[in-house]
LOLUM-24211 format. One record per residue: x, y negated, z of N, C-alpha, C in turn; residue in three letters. Coordinates in steps of 0.05 Angstrom, whole numbers, plus 5000, padded with zeros to 4 digits. Each point is the difference from the previous one (the first is absolute). Layout:
! LOLUM-24211
XYZXYZXYZALA ...
This chain:
! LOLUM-24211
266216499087500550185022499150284994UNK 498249994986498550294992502350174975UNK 500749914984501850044985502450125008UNK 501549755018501550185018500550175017UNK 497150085012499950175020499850254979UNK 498850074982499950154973501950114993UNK 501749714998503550144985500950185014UNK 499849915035502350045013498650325010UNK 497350024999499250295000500850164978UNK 500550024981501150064979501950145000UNK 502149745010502849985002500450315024UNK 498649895023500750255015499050194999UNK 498250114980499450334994501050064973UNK 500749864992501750124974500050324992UNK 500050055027501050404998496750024989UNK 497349955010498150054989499749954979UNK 501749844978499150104969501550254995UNK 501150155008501750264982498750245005UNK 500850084977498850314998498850185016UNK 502150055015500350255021498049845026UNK 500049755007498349955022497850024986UNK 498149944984497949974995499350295000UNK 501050184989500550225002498550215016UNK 502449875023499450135033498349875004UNK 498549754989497749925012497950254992UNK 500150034980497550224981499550235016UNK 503250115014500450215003499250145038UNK 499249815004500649935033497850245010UNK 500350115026499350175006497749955022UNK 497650175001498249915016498550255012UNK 500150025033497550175010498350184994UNK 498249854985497950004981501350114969UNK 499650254999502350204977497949884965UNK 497549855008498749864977500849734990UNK 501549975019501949704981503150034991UNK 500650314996502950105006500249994963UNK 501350064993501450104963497650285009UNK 499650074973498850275000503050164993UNK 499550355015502550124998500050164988UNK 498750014973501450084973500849794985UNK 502350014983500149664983499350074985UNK 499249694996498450004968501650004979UNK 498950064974501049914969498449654997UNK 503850014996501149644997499849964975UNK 499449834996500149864962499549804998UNK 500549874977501249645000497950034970UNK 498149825005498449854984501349714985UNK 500949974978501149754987497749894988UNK 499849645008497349884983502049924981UNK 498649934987499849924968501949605004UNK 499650005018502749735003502450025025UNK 499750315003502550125010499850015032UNK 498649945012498550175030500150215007UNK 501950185019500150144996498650175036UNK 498350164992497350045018500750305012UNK 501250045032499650175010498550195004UNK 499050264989498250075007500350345017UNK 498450105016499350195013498350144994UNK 500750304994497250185002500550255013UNK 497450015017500650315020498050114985UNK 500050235017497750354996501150044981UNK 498250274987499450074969499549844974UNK 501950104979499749774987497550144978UNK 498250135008498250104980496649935031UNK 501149945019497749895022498849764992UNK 497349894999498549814999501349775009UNK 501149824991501249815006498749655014UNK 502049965020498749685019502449854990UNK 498949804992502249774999499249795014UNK 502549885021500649935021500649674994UNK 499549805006500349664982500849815025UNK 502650005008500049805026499349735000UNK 500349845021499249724991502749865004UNK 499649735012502349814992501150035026UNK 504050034994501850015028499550395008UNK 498150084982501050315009500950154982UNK 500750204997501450254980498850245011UNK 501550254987498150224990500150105030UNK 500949995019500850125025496949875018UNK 499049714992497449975013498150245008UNK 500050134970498550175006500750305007UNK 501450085014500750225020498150135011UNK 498249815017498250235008498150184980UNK 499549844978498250124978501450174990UNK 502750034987501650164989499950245011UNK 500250015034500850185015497850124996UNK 497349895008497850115000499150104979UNK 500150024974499750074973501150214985UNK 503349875000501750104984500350324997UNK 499550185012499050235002497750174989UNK 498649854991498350044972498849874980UNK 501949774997498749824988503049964988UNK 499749874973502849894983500949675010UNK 500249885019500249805015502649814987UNK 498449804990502849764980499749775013UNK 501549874999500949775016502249814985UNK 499949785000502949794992499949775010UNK 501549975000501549755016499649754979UNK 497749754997499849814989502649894980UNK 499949854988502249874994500749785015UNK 503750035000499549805031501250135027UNK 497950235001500150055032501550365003UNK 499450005020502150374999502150014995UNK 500650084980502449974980499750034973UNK 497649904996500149894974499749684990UNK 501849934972501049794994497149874991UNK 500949665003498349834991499149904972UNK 502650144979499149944977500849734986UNK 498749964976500549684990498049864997UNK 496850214994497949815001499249815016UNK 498249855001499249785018497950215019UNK 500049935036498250265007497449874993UNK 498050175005497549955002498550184998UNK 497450014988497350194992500950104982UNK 502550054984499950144974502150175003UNK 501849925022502050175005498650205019UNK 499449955015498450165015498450234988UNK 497949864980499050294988501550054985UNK 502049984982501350084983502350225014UNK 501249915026501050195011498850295004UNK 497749925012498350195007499550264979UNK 499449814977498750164970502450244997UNK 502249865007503250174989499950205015UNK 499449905031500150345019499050174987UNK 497149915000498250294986499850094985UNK 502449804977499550204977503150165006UNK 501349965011503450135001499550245032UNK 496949945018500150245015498050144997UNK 497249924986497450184996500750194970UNK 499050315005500050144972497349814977UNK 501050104981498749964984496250075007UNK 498749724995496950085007499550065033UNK 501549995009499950005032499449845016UNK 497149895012499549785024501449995028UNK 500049855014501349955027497749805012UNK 500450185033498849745014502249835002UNK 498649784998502249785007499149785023UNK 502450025007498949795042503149804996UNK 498049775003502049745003499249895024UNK 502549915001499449885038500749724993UNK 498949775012499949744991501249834976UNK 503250024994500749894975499850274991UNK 499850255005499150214978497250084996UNK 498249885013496749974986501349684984UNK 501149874990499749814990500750054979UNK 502350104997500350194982499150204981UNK 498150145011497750114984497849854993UNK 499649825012498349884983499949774984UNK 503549934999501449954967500650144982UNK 501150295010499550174981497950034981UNK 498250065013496250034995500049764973UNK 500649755011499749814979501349984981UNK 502850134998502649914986499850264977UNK 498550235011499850334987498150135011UNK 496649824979498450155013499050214989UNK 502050114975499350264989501250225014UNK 502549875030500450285014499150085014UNK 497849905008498850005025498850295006UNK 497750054975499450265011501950294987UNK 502749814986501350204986501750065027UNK 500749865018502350025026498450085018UNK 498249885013499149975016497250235011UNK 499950085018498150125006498249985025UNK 502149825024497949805009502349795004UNK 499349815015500649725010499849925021UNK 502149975017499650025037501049674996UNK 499049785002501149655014500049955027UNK 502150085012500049895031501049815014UNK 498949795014501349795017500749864968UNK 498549874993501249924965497349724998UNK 501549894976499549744985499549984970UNK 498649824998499449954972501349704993UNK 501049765023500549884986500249755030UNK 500349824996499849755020501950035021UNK 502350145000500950095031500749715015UNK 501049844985501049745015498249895008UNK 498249934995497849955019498150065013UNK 499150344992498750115018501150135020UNK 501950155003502050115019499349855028UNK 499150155021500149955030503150025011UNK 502850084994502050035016500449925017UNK 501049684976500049775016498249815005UNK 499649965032496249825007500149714989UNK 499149954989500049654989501749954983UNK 502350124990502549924992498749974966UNK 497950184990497849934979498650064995UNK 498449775024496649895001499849794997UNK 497549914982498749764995500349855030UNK 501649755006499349825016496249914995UNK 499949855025496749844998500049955025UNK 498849735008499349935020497149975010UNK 500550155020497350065007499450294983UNK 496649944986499250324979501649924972UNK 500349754998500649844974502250054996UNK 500850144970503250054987501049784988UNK 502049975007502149824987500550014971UNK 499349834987499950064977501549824976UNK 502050054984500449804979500149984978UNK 499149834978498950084977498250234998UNK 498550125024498750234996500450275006UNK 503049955004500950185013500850095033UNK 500350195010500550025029503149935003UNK 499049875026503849945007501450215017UNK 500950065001501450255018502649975015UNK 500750055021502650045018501549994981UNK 503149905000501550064987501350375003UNK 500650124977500650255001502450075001UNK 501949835001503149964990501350235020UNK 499049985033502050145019499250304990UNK 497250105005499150274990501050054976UNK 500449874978500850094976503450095001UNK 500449815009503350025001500950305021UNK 499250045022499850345008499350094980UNK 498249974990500050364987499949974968UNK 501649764999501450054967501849995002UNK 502149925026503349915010501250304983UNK 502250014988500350294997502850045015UNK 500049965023501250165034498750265015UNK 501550115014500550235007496549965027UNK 498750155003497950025015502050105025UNK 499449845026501150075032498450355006UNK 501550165018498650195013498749925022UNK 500350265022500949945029496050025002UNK 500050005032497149955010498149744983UNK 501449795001499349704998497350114980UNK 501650054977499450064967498050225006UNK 500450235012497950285009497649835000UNK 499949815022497649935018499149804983UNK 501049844988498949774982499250154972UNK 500450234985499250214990496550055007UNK 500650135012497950175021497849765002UNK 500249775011498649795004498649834978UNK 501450024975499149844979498950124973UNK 501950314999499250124981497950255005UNK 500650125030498350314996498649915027UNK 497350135010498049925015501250175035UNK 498449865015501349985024500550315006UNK 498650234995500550285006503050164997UNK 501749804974502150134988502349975009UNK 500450315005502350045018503149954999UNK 501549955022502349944990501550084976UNK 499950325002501550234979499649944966UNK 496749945004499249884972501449784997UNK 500349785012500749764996503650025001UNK 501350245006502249904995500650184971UNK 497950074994500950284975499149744969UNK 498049825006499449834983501849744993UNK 501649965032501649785002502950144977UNK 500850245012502350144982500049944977UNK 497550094986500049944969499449814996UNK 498449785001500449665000502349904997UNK 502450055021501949865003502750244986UNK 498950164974502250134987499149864976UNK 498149864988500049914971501849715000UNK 501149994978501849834999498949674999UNK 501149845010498749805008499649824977UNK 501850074987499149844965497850034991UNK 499750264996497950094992497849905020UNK 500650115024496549885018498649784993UNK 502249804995500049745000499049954971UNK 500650084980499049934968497650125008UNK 499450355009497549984997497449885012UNK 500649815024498549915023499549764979UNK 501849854989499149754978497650114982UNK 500150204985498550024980496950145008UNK 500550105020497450165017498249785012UNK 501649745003499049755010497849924986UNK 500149984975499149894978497750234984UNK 500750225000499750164982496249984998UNK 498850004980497650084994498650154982UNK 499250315010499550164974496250054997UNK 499349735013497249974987497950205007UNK 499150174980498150194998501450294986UNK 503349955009500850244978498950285016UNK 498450025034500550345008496150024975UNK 499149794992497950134981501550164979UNK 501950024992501150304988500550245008UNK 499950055036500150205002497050105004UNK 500350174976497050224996500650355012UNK 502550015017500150185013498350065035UNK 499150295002499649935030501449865013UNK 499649725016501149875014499649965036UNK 502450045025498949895018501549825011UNK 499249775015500449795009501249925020UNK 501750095013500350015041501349785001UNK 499549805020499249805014500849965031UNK 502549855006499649945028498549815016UNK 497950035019499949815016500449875010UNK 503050015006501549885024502949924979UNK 499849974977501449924974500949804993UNK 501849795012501049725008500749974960UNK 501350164995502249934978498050004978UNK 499150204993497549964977496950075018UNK 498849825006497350095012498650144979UNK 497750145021497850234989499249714986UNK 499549824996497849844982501350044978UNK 502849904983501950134990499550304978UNK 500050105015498550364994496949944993UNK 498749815014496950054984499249884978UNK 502549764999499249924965501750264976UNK 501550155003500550154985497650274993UNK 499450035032496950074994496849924980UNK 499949755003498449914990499949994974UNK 502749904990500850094969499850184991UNK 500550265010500250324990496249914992UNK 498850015025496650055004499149904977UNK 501049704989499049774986500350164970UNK 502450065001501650194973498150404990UNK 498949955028497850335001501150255008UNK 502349855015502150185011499650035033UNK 498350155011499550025021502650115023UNK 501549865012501950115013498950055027UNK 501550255015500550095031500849815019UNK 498549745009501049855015499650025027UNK 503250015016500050095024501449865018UNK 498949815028502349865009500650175028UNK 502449985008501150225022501149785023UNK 499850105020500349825024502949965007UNK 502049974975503349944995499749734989UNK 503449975006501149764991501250054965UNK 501749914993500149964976502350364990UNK 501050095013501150315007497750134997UNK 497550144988499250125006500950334998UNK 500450004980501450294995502850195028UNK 500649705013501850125020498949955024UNK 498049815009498949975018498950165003UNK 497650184979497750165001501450194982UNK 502450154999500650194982498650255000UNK 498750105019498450265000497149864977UNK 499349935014497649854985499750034977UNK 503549784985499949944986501550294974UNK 500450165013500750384985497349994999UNK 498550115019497450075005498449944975UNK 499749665000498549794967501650214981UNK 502149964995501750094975498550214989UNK 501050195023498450354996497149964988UNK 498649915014496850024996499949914961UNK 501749735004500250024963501150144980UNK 501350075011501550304980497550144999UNK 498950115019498150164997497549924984UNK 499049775007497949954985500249924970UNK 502749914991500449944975500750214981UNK 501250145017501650274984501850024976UNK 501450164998502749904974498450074973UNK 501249824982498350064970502549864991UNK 500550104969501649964974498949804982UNK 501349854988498249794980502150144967UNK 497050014988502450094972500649864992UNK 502250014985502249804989498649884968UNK 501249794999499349824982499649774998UNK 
């Protein structure tokens, strides 16, 4: 029954795999002039990986200004981040791309995972940073995951790229079973205090219905329904409609193939102790109210940095798993303060 109700959603949005709608999803207009396109355009350029990926990328301001690079997470593209762009791009060299996969950039031939990911990454900065040039760099959940495969995958770029390290609403590893989304769908059964256990292991809900949403690769529904079940599961009770339909837009413009491959491998994924490579200033932000990756989530990536002698900025904010759009002033505000305190420096070449 599940299958077919799948197909037959499929079947009738068909128009939501093509171009031009996903598009207009990106493009959609809002109230709030901080979730709009910024209105100078940017310089467009196409990043090719090395197994033929071919990677959207964006850059506003001056191209001789201190440069932010922008890292979305999974089901978003470079348009997520709008309000930062807007707020930035005016003195700052502001880059952005669209994952592989998602935006409109292609998926490539590799197998996805931790290596495509940093490896993507590595290509941006070296095809958009000058020579010897650091960037802050801010990943928002699959793009803090991202950096801190990078970190592991190229930890000689770290302080060659990098000049600080923003991980927000982000993971190190376990999502399939630590994830709050969905309630019980995977938790240890036990009766009574006592867990169910076999061979030693915990027995858990079957995961088959949750998995199958959000690996199905079908068109995501709009409309209120989706706003409010949004709002309810992913960002904390304060967040307002406008946010929630500017987050729902871009969600439901990444192609469902893609959502779906990457929701499989994000399932699984474990990158251990790789953020102990980042030896850059680092800070940590953390939602409270963070269904999808909890703040606990964020404090083992913490603990590793500490363990590693890497003291990071750990900060949890009274948002859901959106923080940057829930708390966008805030979250300019954080940005700013680290520009400032880190300040731009050159690494010489060699």
């Amino acid at each position: 029954m599940l299958v077919k109700s799948l197909t037959a959603l499929s079947q009738a949005h068909h128009g939501a795999l093509t171009a031009p709608y996903r598009a207009a999803l990106r493009a959609r207009r809002f109230r709030n002039a901080a979730f709009n396109a910024p209105a100078d355009a940017p310089e467009v350029s196409t990043v090719t990986t090395v197994d033929g990926a071919r990677l959207r990328v964006h850059s506003y301001g001056p191209a001789d200004a201190e440069p932010i690079v922008f890292i979305h997470g999974w089901s978003c593209c470079i348009e997520y981040w709008n309000p930062q762009i807007n707020a930035f791009a005016g003195r700052y060299r502001v880059i952005s791309y669209d994952q592989r996969g998602h935006g409109e950039s292609t998926l490539g031939r590799a197998p996805l995972g931790d290596r495509t990911l940093a490896d993507d990454l590595a290509a941006v900065l070296d095809a958009t940073l000058r020579p010897a040039r650091t960037a802050l760099l801010v990943g928002h959940s699959m793009g803090g995951i991202t950096l801190q495969a990078w970190a592991a995958r190229h930890p000689e770029q770290v302080t060659r790229r990098a000049r600080a390290v923003v991980l927000a609403n982000t993971t190190s590893g376990n999502i399939r079973y630590d994830t709050d989304l969905l309630p019980l769908l995977n938790k240890p059964l036990s009766v009574g205090n006592q867990p169910i256990t076999v061979l030693g292991s915990p027995v858990r809900l079957p995961m088959i219905v949750a998995e199958s949403i959000l690996t199905s690769p079908v068109p995501l529904p709009g409309g209120w329904a989706a706003r409010e079940l949004l709002k309810q599961r992913i960002m904390a009770r304060g967040a307002t409609n406008e946010q929630a339909d500017f987050a729902l837009s871009i969600v439901r413009s990444c192609r469902p193939l893609a959502r779906g491959r990457h929701a499989a491998i994000l399932a699984d994924l474990q990158l251990g102790e790789a953020a102990a490579n980042l030896t850059v200033p680092t800070t940590i932000i953390a939602g409270q109210y963070d269904r999808l990756l909890p703040e606990r989530m964020s404090r083992i990536i913490a603990d590793t940095m500490e363990k590693a002698g890497h003291r990071p900025d750990y900060q949890v904010w009274p948002t859901g798993h959106l923080g940057n759009i829930e708390a966008a002033d805030r979250f300019d505000t954080e940005l700013t303060s680290i520009l400032n305190r880190t300040g731009s420096r050159s690494v010489a070449a060699g």
